[in-house]
C-alpha positions in Angstrom: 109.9 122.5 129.5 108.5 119.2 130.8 109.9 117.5 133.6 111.5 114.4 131.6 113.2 116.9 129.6 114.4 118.5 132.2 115.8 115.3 134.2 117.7 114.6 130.6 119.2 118.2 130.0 122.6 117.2 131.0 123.2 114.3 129.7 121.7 115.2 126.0 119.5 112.5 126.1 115.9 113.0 126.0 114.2 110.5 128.8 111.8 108.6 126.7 111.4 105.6 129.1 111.0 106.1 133.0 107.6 106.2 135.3 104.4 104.0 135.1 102.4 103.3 131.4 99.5 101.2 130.6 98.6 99.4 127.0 97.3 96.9 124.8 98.8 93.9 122.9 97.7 91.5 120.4 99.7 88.2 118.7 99.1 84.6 118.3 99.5 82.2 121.1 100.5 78.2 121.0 99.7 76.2 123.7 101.2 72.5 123.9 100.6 69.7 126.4 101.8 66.1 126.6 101.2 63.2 128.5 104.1 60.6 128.7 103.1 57.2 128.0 105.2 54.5 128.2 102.8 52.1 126.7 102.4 54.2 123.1 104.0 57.2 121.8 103.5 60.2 124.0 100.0 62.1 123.7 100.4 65.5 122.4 97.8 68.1 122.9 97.9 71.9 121.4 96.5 74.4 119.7 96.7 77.8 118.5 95.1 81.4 117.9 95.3 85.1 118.2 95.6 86.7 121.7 94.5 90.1 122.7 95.4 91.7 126.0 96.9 94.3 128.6 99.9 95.1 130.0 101.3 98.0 132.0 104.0 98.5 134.2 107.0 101.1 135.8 110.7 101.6 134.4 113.6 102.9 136.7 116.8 103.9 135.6 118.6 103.0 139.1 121.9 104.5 137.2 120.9 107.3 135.8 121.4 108.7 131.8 124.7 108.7 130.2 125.5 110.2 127.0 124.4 107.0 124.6 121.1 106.5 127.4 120.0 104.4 130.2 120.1 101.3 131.8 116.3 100.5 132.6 114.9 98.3 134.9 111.3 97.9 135.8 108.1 95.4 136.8 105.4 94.7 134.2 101.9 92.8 134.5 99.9 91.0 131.7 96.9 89.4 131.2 95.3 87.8 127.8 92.7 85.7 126.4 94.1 82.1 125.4 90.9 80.6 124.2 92.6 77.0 123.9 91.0 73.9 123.2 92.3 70.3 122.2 91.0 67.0 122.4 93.2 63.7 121.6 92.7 59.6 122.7 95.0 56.9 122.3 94.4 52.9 123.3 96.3 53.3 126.8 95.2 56.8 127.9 91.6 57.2 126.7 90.4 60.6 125.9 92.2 63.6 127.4 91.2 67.5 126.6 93.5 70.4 127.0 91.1 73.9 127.3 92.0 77.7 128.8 90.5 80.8 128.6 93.2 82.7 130.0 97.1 83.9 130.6 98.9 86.1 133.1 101.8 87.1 134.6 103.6 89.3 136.9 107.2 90.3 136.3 110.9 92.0 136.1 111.8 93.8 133.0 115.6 95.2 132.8 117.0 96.2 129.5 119.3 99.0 127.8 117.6 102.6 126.3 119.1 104.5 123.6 117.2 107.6 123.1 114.2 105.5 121.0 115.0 102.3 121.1 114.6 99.7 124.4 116.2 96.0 124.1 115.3 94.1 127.5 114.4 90.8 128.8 111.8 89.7 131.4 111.2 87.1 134.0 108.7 86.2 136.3 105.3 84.2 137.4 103.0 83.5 135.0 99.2 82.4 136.0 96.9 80.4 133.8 93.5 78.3 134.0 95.3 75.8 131.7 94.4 72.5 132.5 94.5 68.8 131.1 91.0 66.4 131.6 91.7 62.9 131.9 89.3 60.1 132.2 90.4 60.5 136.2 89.6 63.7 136.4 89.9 67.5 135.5 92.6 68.3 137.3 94.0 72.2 138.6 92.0 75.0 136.6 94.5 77.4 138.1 98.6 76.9 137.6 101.4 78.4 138.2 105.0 78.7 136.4 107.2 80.7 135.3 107.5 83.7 132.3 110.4 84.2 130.4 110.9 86.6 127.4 112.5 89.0 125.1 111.5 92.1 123.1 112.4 95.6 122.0 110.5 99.0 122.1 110.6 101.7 119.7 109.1 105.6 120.8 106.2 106.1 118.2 105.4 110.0 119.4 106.2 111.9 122.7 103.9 109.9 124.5 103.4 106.2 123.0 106.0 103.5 122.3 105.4 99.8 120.5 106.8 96.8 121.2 107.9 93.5 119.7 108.1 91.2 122.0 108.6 86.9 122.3 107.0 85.5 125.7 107.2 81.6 127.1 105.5 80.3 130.1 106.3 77.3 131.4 103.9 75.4 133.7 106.5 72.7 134.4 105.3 68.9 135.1 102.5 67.3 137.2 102.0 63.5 138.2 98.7 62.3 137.8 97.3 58.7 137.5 95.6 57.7 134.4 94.0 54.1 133.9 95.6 53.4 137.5 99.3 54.0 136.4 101.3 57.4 137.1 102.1 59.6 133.9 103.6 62.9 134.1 101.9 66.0 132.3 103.7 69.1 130.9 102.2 72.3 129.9 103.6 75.4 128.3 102.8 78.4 126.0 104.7 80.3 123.4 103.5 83.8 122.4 104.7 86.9 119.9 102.9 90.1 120.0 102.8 93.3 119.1 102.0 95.9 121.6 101.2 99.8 122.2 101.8 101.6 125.3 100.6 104.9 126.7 103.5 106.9 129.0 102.3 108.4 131.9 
């Protein structure tokens, strides 16, 4: 009798969820930045691919099982490729260029587990090289923001589970001048992906 059997014997329900695992994910990524410009519409930089990747984490059940399952709550690290690159100009701004090569982040996970099944959300820090070239100059090659995100889990054999899962990270806004006026640039990232884990 293994020991996550055993933990589960007298509730019923088999523990298919708690202690560390480690995986891979791959989806498709969009990246979008803008620059406001009062002078001429608004310049809008994006672009978008496939993204492959790790992730790993640890799930708790702080309440323990009850007969339906488990309230889980856990943290959980990723880190993909981004690969973005976008270049745009308008008559006020001049030439701007959006690149990245990569995109993190560090987080809480807390969601409900029926025996198979795990619904959850996620928040946290996310970490990126994502930066916007202006004629000024290149700007940060390393931001911050924040990670927020929803996705579901389903156990695929004793050991491996897949996931569905829906992630945005927001890099909020930065002041910067341009052509000796102040414009304020946004950043962000949307990304779905599907994702195997190994249960340890």
């Amino acid at each position: 009798m293994t020991g996550k059997t055993a933990s589960a014997q007298g509730s019923g329900v088999v523990d298919n969820w708690t202690g560390p695992y480690l995986g891979l994910t791959v989806g498709v990524n969009s990246s979008n930045t803008y620059i406001d410009d009062d002078a001429s519409n608004d310049l809008k930089l994006d672009d978008s691919g496939v993204s492959a990747g790790v992730v790993g984490g640890y799930n708790f059940a702080p309440f323990g099982q009850s007969d339906s399952g488990q309230w889980l709550v856990g943290l959980e690290a990723d880190l993909q490729n981004l690969d973005s690159n976008d270049r745009k100009s308008n008559a006020s701004l001049g030439a701007a260029k959006q690149e990245s090569i990569w995109l993190a982040s560090t987080r809480v996970r807390a969601g409900y587990a029926w025996e198979n099944v795990h619904l959850y959300g996620t928040a946290g820090l996310a970490y990126s090289d994502l930066q916007v070239q202006t004629v000024n100059d290149k700007g940060d090659d390393f931001s911050v923001g924040l990670a927020l995100g929803l996705g579901a889990e389903m156990v695929l054999t004793e050991n491996w589970t897949g996931r569905l899962e829906g992630m945005v990270y927001g890099f909020g806004e930065e002041d910067r001048k341009i052509n000796n006026s102040d414009h304020d640039i946004g950043m962000g990232v949307s990304v779905v992906r599907l994702g195997v884990t190994r249960r340890f």
